[in-house]
FILO-25739 format. One record per residue: residue in three letters; z, x, y of N, C-alpha, C in turn. Coordinates in nm, 3 decimals. Atoms other than C-alpha are relative to their C-alpha. Example, Ala and Ser with C-alpha at 12.3 -4.5 7.8 and 13.67 -1.06 7.14 Angstrom:
<nodes>
{node 'Ala',{0.000,0.089,-0.119},{0.780,1.230,-0.450},{0.000,0.090,0.120}}
{node 'Ser',{-0.006,-0.082,-0.119},{0.714,1.367,-0.106},{0.073,-0.077,0.109}}
</nodes>
This chain:
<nodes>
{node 'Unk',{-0.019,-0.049,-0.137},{-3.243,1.659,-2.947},{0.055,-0.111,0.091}}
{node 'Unk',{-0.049,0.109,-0.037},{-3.191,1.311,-2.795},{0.104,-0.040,-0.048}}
{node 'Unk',{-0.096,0.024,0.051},{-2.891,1.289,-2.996},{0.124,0.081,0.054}}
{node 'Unk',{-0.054,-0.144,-0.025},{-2.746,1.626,-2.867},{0.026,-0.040,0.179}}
{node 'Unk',{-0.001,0.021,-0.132},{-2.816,1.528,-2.500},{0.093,-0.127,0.046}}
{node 'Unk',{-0.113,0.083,-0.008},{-2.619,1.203,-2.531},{0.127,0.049,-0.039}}
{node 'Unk',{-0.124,-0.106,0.030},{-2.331,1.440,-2.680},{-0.006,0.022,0.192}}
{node 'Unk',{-0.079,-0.123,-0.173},{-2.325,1.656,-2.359},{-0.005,-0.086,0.108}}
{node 'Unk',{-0.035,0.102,-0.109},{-2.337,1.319,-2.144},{0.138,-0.072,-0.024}}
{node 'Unk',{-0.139,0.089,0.069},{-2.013,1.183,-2.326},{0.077,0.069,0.042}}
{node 'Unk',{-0.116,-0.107,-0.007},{-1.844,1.491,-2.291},{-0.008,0.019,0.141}}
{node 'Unk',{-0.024,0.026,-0.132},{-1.961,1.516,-1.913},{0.070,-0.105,0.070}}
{node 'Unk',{-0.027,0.132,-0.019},{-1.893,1.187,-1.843},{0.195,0.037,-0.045}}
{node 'Unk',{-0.159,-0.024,0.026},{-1.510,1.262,-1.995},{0.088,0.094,0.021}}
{node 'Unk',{-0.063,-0.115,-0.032},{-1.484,1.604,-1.865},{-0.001,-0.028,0.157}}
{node 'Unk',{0.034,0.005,-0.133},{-1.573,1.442,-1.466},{0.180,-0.106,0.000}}
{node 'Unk',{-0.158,0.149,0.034},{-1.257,1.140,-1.574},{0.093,0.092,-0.024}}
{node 'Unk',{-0.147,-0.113,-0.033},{-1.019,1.477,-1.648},{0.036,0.013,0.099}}
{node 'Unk',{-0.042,-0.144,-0.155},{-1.101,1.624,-1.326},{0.033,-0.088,0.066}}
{node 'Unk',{-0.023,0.111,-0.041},{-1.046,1.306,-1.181},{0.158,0.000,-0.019}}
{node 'Unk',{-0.121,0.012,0.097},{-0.713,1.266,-1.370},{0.101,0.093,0.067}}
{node 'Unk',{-0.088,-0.099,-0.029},{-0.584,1.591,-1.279},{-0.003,0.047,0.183}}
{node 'Unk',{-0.035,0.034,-0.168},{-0.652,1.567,-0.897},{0.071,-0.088,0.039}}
{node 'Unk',{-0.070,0.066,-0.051},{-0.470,1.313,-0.851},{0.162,0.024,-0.036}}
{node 'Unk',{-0.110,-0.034,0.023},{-0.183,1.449,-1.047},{0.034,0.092,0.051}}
{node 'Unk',{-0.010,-0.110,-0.072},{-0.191,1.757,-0.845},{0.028,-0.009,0.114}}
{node 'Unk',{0.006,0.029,-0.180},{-0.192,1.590,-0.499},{0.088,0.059,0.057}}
{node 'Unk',{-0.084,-0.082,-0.097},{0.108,1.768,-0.424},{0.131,0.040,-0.130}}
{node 'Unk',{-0.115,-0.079,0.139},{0.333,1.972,-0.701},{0.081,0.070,0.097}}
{node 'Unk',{-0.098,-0.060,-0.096},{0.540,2.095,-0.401},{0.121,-0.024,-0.042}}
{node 'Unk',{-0.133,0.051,0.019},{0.902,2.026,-0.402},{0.037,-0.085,0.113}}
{node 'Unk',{0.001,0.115,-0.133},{0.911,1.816,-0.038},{-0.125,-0.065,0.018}}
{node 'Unk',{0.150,0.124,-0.033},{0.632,1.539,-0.108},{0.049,-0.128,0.013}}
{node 'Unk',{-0.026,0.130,0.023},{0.651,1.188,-0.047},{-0.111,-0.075,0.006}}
{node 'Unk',{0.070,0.064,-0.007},{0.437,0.896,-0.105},{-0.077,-0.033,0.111}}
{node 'Unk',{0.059,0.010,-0.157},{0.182,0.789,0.136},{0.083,-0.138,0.094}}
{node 'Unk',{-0.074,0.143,-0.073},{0.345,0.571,0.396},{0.095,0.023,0.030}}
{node 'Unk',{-0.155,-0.051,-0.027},{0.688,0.744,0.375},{0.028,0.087,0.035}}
{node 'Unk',{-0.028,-0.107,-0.085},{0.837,0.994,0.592},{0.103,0.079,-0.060}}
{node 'Unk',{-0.082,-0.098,0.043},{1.000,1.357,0.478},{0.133,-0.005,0.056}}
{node 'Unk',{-0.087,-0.024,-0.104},{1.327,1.377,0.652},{0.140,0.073,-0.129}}
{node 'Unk',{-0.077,-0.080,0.037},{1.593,1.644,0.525},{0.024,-0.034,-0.165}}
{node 'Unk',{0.014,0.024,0.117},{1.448,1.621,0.193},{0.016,-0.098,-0.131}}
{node 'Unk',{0.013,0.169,0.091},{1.464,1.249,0.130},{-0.172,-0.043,-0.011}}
{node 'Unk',{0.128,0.142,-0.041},{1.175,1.004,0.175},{0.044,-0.099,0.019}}
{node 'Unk',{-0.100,0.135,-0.101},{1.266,0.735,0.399},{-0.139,-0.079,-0.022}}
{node 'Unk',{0.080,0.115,0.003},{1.046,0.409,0.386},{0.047,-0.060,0.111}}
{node 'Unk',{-0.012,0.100,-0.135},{1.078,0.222,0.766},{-0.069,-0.099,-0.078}}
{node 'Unk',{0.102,0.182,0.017},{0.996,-0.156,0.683},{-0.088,-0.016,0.127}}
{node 'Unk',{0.097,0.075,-0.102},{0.753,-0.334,0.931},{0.067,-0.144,0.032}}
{node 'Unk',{-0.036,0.142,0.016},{0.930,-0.644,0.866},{0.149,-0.022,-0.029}}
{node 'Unk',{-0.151,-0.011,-0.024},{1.265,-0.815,0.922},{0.060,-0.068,-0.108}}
{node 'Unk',{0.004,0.107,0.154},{1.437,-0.970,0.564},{0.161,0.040,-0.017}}
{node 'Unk',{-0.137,0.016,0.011},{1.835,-1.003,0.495},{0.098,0.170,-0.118}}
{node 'Unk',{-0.079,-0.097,0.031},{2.060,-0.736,0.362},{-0.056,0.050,-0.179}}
{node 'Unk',{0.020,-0.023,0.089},{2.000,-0.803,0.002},{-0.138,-0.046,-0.038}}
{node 'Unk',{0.175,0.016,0.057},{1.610,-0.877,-0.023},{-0.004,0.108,0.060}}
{node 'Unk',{0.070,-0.118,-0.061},{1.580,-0.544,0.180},{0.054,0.072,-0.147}}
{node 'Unk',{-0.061,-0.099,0.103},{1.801,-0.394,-0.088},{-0.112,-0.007,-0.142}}
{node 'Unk',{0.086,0.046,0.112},{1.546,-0.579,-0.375},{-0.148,0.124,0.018}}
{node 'Unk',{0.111,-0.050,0.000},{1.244,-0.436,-0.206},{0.008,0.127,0.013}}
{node 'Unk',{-0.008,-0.118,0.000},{1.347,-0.073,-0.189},{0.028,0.014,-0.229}}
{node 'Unk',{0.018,-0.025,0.169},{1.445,-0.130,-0.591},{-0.126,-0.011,-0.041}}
{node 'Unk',{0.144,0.004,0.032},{1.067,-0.224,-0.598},{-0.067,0.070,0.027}}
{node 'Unk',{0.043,-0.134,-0.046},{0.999,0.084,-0.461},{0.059,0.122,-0.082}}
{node 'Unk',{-0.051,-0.110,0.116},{1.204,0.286,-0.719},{0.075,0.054,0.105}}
{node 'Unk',{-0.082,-0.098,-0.104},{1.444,0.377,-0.460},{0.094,-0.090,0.034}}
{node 'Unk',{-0.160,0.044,-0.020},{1.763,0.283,-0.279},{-0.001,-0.032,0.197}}
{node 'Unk',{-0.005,0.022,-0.176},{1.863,0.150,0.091},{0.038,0.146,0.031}}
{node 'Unk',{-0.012,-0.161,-0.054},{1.950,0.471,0.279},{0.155,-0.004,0.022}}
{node 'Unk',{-0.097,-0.037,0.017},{2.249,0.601,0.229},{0.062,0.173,0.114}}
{node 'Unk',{0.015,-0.082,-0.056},{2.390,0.832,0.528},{0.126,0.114,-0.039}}
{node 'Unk',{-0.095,-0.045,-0.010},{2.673,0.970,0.424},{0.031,0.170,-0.010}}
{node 'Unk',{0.001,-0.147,-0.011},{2.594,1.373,0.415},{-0.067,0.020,0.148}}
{node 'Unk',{0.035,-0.033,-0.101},{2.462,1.301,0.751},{0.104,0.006,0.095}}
{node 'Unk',{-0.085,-0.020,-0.112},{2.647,1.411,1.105},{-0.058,-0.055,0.095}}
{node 'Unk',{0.052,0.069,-0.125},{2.599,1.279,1.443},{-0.111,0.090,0.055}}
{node 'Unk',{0.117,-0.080,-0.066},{2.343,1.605,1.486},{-0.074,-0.010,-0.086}}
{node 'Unk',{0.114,0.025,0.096},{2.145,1.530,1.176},{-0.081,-0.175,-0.032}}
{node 'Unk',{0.073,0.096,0.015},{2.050,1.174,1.236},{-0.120,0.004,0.103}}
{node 'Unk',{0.071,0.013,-0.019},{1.715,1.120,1.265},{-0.035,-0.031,0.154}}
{node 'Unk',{-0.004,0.067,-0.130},{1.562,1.099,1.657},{-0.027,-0.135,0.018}}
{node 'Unk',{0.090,0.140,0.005},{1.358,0.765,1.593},{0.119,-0.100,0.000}}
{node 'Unk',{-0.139,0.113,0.002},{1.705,0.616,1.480},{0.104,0.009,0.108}}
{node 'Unk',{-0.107,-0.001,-0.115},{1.910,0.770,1.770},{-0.028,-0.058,0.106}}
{node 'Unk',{0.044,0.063,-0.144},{1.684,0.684,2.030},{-0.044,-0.190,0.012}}
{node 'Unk',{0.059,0.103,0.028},{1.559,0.339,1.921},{0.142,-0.121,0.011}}
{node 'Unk',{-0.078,0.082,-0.031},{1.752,0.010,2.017},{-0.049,-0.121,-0.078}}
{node 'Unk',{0.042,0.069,0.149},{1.639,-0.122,1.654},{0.100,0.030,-0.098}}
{node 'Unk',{-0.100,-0.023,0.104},{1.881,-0.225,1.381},{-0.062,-0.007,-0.164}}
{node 'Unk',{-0.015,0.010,0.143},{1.844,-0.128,1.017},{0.037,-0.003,-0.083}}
{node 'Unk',{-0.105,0.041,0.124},{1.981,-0.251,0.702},{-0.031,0.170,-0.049}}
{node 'Unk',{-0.020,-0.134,0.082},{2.154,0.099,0.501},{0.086,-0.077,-0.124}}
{node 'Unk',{-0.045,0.023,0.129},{2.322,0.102,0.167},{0.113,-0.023,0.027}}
{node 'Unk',{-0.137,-0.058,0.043},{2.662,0.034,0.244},{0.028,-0.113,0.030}}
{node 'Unk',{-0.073,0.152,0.059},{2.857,-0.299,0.173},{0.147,-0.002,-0.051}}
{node 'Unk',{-0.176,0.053,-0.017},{3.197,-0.452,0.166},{-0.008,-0.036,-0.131}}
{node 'Unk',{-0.034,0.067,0.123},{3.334,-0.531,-0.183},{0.138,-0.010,-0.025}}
{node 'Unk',{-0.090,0.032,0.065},{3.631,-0.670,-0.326},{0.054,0.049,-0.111}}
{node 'Unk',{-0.010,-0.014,0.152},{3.794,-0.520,-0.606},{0.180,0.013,-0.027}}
{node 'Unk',{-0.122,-0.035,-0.003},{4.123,-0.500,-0.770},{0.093,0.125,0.051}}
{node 'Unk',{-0.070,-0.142,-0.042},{4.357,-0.256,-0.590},{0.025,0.047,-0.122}}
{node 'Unk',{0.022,-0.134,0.055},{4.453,-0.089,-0.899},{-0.069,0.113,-0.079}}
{node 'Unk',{0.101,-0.043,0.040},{4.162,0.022,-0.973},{-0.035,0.114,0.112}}
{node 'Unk',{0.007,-0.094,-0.102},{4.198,0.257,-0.676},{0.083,0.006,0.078}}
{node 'Unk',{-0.129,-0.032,-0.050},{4.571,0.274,-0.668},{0.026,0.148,0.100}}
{node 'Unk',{-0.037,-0.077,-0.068},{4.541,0.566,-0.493},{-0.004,-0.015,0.143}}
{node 'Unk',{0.044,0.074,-0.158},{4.425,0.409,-0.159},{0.091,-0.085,0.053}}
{node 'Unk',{-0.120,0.072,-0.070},{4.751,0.192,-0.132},{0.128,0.011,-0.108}}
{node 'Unk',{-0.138,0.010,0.123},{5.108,0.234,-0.323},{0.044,-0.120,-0.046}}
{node 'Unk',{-0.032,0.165,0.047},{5.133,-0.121,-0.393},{-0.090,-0.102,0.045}}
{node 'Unk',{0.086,0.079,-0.029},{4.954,-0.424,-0.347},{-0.041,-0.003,0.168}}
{node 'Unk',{-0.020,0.016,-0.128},{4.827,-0.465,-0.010},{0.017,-0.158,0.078}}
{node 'Unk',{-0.032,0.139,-0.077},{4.785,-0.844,0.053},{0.094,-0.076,-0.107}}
{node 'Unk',{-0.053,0.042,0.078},{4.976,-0.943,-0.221},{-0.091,-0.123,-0.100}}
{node 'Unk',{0.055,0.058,0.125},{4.713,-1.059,-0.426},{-0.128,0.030,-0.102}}
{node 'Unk',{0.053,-0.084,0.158},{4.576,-0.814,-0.662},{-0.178,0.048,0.062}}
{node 'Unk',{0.148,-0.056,-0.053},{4.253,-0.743,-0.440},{-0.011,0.050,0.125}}
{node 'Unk',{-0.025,0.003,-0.094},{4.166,-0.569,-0.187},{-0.188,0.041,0.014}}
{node 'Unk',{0.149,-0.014,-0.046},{3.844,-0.477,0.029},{-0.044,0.109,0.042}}
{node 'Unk',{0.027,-0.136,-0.048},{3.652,-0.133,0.085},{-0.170,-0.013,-0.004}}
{node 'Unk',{0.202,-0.046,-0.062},{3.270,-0.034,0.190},{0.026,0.095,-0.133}}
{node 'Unk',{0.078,-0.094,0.063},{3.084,0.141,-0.073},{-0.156,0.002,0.010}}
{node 'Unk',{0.188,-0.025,0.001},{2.719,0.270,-0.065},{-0.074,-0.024,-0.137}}
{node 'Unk',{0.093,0.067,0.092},{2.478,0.156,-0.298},{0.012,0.122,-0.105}}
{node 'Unk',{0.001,-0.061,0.110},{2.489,0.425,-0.520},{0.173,0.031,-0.074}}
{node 'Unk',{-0.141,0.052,0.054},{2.887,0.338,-0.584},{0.134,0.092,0.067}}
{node 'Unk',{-0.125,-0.045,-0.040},{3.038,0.615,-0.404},{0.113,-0.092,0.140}}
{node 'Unk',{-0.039,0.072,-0.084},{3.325,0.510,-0.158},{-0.038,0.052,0.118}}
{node 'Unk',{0.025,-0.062,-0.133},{3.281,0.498,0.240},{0.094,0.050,0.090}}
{node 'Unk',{-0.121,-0.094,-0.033},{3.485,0.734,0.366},{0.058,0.021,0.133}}
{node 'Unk',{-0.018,-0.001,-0.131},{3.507,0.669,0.722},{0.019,-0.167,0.029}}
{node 'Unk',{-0.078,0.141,-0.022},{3.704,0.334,0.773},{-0.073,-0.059,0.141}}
{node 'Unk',{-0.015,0.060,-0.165},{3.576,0.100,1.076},{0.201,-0.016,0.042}}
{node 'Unk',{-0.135,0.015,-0.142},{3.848,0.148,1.390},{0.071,-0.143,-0.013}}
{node 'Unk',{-0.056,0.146,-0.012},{3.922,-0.217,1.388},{-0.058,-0.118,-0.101}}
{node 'Unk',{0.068,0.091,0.105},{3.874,-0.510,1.149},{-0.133,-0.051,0.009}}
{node 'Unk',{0.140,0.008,-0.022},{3.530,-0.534,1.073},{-0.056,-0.146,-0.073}}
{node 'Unk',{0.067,0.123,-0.004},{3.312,-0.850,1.106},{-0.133,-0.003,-0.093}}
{node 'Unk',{0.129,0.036,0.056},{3.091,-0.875,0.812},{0.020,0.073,-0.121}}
{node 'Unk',{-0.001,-0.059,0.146},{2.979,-0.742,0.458},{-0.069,0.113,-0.016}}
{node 'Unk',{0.103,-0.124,0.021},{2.694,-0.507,0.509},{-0.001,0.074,0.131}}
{node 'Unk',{-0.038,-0.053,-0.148},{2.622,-0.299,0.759},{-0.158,0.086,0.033}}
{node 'Unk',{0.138,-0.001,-0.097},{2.322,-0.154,1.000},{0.029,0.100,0.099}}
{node 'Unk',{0.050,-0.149,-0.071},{2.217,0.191,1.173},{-0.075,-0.026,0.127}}
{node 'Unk',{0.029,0.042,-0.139},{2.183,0.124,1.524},{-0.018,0.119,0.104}}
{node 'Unk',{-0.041,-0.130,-0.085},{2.118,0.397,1.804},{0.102,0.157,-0.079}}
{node 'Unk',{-0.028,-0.095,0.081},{2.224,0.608,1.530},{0.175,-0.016,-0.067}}
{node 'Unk',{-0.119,0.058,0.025},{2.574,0.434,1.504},{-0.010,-0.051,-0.124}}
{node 'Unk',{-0.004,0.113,0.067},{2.680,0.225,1.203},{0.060,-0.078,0.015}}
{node 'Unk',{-0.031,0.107,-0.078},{2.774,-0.092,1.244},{0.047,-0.087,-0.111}}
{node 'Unk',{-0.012,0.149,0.092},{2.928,-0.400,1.020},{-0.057,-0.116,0.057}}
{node 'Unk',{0.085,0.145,-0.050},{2.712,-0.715,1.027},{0.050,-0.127,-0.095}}
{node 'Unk',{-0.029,0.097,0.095},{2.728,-1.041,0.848},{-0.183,0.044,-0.078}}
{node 'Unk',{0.110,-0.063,0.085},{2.468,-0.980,0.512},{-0.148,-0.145,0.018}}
{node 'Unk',{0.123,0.101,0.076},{2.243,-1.329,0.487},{-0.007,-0.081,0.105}}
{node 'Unk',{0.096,0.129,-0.096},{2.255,-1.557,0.803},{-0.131,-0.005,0.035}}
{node 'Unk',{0.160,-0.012,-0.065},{1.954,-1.644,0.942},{-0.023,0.078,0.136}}
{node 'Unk',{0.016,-0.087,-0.131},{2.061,-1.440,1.289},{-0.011,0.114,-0.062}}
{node 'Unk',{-0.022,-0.079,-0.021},{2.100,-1.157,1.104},{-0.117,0.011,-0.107}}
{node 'Unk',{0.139,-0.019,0.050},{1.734,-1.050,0.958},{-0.020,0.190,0.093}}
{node 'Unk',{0.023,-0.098,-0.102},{1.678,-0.672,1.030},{-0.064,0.081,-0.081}}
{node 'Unk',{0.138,-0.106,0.071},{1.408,-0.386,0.949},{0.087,0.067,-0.096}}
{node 'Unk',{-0.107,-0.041,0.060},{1.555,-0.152,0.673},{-0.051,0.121,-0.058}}
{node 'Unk',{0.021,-0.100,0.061},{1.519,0.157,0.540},{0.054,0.061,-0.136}}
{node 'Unk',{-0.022,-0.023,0.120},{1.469,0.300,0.178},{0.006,0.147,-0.015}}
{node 'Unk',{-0.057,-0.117,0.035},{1.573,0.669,0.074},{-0.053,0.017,-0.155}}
{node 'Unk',{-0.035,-0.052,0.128},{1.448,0.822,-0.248},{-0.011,0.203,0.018}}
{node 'Unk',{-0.018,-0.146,-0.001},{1.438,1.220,-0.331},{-0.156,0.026,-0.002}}
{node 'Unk',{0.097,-0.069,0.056},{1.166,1.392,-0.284},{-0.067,0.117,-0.055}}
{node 'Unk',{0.022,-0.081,0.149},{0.939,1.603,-0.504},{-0.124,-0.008,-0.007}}
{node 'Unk',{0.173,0.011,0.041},{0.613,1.613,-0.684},{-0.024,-0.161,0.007}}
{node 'Unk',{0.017,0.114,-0.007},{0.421,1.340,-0.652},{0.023,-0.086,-0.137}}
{node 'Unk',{-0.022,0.073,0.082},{0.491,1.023,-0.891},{-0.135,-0.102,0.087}}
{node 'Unk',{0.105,0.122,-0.042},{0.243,0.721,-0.918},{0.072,-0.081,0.051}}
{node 'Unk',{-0.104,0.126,-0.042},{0.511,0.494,-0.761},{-0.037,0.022,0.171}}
</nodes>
């Protein structure tokens, strides 16, 4: 009998660690969840930093988050966020100046443009191109969501340190 009763304490004991198990995997099987700490917004999950850190350590710590700088480019001037329109705070987004051989995207110029086999275009972190050219030659590599504007900055001085926001999809919950 004492043998029997330690049985049905093992199995309690491992049937209380399921239920355990499976509440937490349940916390939200929705299709618009996000982690605690991160905000829903038109079916992303945005991460606001607290803290101000250079273009590409913001970019590091959103990969340490399983996610990506924020990328606006399905947004319009009526779908950005109020916090970012109204706020006179700059944040690092996914989108960066790179170098690459023009013909690798001969379609963007019929011939060389500076005459030396490279030229320069914004793309967003997830590789597509940025499709809306700055007006005038732009001062810098990365760039920053201002009053809801974007903006070209320089990526790493020490003036330029700014809060940043991370973007992943959201969904059921993940342990991340």
């Amino acid at each position: 009998l004492g043998k029997t009763e330690k049985e049905v304490q093992e199995v309690q004991g491992k049937l209380n660690s399921s239920e355990s198990t499976v509440a937490i995997l349940r916390s939200c099987t929705a299709i618009d969840c996000c982690p605690s700490g991160w905000l829903l917004y038109r079916g992303k999950c945005l991460f606001i930093s607290s803290e101000k850190k250079t273009w590409e350590d913001s970019r590091d710590e959103c990969e340490n988050k399983y996610s990506q700088l924020l990328i606006t480019k399905s947004w319009s001037r009526w779908t950005v966020p109020t916090f970012l329109k109204n706020a006179d705070i700059a944040y690092w987004i996914g989108l960066q100046k790179t170098s690459f051989p023009w013909y690798e995207y001969g379609w963007l110029e019929e011939g060389d443009p500076d005459g030396e086999g490279v030229s320069d275009a914004w793309f967003w972190v997830d590789g597509s191109l940025y499709e809306r050219p700055w007006q005038s030659k732009s001062n810098g590599s990365c760039a920053i969501i201002t009053r809801g504007n974007i903006k070209p900055t320089q990526c790493a001085s020490p003036n330029d340190l700014h809060f940043w926001i991370c973007e992943k999809a959201a969904g059921p919950s993940s342990p991340f």
